[in-house]
N, C-alpha and C positions, 0 to 999 in steps of 0.2 A: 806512236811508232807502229807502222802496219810491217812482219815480218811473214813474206811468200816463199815458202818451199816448194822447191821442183821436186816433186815425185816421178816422176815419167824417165824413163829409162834412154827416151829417141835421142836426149841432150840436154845441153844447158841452157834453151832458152828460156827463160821466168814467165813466156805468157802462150808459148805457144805448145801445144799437146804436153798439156801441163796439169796436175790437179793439187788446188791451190788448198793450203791451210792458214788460215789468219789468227792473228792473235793482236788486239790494238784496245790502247786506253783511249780510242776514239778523240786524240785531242793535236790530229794533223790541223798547222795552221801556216800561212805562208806558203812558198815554192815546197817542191820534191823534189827528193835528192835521192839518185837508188844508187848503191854501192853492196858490192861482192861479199860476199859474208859465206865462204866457200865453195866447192864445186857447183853444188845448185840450189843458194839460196839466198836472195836478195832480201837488203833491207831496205825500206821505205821511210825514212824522216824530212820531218819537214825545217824550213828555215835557210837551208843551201839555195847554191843558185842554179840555175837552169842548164847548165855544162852537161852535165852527168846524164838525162835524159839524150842529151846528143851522143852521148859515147856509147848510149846504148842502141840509139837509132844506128848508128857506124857498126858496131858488133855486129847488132840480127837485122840491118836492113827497115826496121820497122818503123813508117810512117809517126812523128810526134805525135798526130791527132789519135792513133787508135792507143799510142801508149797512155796518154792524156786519159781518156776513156776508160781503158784498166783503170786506171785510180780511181778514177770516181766510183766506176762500178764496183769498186774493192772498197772504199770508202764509207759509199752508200749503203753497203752492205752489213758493215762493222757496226755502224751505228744504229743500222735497223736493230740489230744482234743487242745491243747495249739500251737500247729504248726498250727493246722487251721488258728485258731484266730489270730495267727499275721500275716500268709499270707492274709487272708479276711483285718484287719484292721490296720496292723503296730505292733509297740509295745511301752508300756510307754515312752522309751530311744531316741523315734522318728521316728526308722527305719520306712520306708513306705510300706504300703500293696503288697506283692510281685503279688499280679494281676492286678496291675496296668499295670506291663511290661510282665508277665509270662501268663495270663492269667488269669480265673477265674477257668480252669479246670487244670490250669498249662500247658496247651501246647502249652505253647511260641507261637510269634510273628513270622511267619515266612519272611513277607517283612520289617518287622527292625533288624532281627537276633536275638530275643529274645528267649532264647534255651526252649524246652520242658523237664522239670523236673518232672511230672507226673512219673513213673515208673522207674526212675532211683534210682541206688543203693544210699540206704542210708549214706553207709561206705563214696561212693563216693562225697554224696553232703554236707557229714561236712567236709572233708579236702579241697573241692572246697571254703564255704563259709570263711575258717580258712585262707587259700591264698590268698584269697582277702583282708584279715584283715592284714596277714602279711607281704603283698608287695610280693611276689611269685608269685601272679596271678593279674595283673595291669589291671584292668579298670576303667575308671575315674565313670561310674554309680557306680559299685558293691561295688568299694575300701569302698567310704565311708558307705554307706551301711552298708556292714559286719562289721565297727567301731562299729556299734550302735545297736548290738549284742551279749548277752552273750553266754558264750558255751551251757547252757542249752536252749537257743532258737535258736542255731545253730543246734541241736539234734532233737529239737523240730522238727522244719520246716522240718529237712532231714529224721525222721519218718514219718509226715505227707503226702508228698510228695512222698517218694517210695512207698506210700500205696496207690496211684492213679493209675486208668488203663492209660497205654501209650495211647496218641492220635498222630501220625502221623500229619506230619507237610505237607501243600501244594506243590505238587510240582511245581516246577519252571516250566513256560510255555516254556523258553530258554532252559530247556534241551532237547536237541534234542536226537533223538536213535542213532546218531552216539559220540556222549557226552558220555552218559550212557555206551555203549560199551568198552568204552576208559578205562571210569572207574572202570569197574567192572572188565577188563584186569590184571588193575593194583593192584584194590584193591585182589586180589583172584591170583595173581603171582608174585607183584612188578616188579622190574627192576634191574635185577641184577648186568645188566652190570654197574649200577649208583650204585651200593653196597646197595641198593632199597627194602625190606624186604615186602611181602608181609601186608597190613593192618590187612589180615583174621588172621594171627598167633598169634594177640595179642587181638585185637575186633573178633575174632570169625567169620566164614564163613557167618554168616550172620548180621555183625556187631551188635551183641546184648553184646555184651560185655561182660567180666569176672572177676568177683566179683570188688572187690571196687578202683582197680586199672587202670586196662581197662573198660572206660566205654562203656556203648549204645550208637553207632553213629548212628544206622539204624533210620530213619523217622526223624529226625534233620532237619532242612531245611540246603541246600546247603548255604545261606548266612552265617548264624552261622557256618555254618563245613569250608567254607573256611576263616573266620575270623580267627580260632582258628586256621588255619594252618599258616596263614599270625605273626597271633601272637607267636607262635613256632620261624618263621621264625627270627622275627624281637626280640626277647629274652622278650617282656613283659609279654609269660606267659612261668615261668619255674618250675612248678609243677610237670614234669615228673620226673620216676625212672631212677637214672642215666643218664639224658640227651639224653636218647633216643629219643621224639619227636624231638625236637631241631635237634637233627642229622639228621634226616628222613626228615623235615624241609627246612634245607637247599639245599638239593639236587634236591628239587620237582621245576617244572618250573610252570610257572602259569597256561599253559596248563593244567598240571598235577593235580595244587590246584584244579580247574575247575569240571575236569574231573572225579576224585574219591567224588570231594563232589557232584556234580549231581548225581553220583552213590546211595551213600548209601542217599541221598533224598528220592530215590525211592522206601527201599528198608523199610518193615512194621516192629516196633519197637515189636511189638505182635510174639511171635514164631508162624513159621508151617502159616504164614496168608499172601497171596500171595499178590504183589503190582505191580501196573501198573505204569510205567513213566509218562503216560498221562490219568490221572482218568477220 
C-alpha cells in the first residue's frame, strides 16, 4: 500500500501542485486501484480493477498514461527507499547488511572479490540474486543469503543499487602492461583458432555491458572477473544464455582467465572516462 497526501493548499488534486509523502511495504502487485481517503488524500492498493483510475481521469481531466507514470515513479521510488534500508541494515527474515561485503557505496571489495554492484543493471541483479536462491548460481556466501529474501526485496536491493554511480574497483599492482595487452587482444578479437569469440560482442567494446543479459565487466576488480570465469569453468555458476559462458569457459587457459580479467580491471565502469592500468 502506497498512501499520497495532498499538502498543497491550491486543492484536491493527488498529483498536481502537490507535495507528496509515502509510506509502502513495497509489495504493490497486480492493477491500482486509488480511492478517497479524505479531503486530500488518496490511497494506492493494488489487486482492483482498472475503473478507479478512470474516475480519476473524469475528476482532474488527467491523461491515464501520466497517472500511470505517478505510479511508477512513486513506486520506483518506494522501493529505491526499502533497498536502501536492507542493504545499510539486513532485513527482518535475517538476511545481512549487504555493506558489510559490497561496500557502503557498493563498490565491492576488490582484495576479497567482492563484486561492485553500484551501477549495474537492475534487470541483471534480480535474476543474479534469484540464482543464488535457485542453486543456478552456487556460492556458499550468497546461496544462503538470497534464501532469506523475498522477490520484493530482491527488486528492492536491484533498484536501489543500479541507481548508484559506478565506482571502479582498484587495480591490481600485478598487472603488468604486458598482462593488460594480452588481454585487451583478446578481449577485443578473441581467438579464433580456439572457436574464441570476442568478449567485446557480447559486453560491448568497452565492457559496459548490454541491458540485463550482458552485464558491466569494466572496473570489476580482476579477482572477482577471474573467479566468475573459474566458476563458468568448473559448472557452479550456470546462469548463462544457452550455455554460452560455460563454453567460452572451458577453452580459456589460465593465462587467459588472467589476462582478460586484468584487462577490463583497468578499463572505467563510467562511459567516455578514460583509465590507467596503474592510477
Amino acid at each position: 500500500m502506497i498512501r499520497i497526501e495532498n499538502s498543497a493548499a491550491q486543492g484536491p488534486n493527488p498529483f498536481r501542485n502537490t507535495a507528496f509523502r509515502f509510506r509502502s511495504a513495497c509489495q504493490a502487485k497486480g492493477k491500482w486501484q486509488l480511492r478517497p481517503a479524505g479531503d486530500r488524500t488518496w490511497t494506492v492498493k493494488p489487486g482492483a480493477h482498472f475503473a478507479a483510475l478512470k474516475q480519476v481521469k473524469a475528476l482532474y481531466g488527467m491523461p491515464l498514461q501520466v497517472l500511470f507514470a505517478c505510479l511508477a515513479m512513486l513506486t520506483g521510488s518506494v522501493c529505491a527507499q526499502s533497498g536502501e534500508k536492507i542493504a545499510k541494515a539486513g532485513n527482518a527474515a535475517g538476511a545481512p547488511a549487504c555493506v558489510t561485503c559490497h561496500g557502503p557505496s557498493g563498490q565491492g571489495q576488490s582484495t576479497t572479490g567482492f563484486p561492485r554492484l553500484a551501477g549495474m543493471n537492475a534487470g541483471y541483479l534480480v535474476r543474479q540474486l534469484q540464482n543464488f536462491q535457485d542453486g543456478a548460481r552456487v556460492n556458499p556466501i550468497m546461496g544462503p543469503v538470497a534464501k532469506l529474501l523475498s522477490a520484493a526485496d530482491r527488486q528492492a536491493l536491484a533498484t536501489y543499487y543500479a541507481g548508484l554511480p559506478a565506482i571502479d574497483a582498484a587495480v591490481s599492482p600485478a598487472a603488468t602492461a604486458t598482462t593488460v595487452a594480452s588481454g585487451e587482444t583478446f578481449a577485443q578479437n578473441g581467438n579464433w583458432s580456439k572457436g574464441l569469440p570476442a568478449c567485446a560482442q557480447c559486453h560491448g567494446t568497452k565492457g559496459l555491458g548490454v541491458g540485463a543479459t550482458f552485464p558491466k565487466i569494466a572496473g570489476q576488480s580482476s579477482l572477482y572477473l577471474s573467479n566468475q570465469l573459474l566458476a563458468w569453468q568448473a559448472g557452479t555458476r550456470k546462469n548463462d544464455p544457452m550455455g554460452l559462458m560455460h563454453g567460452i569457459a572451458l577453452k580459456l587457459s589460465a593465462s587467459d582467465v588472467s589476462a582478460v580479467a586484468a584487462y577490463y580491471a583497468t578499463l572505467s565502469s563510467v562511459a567516455d572516462k578514460p583509465r590507467s592500468a596503474n592510477p
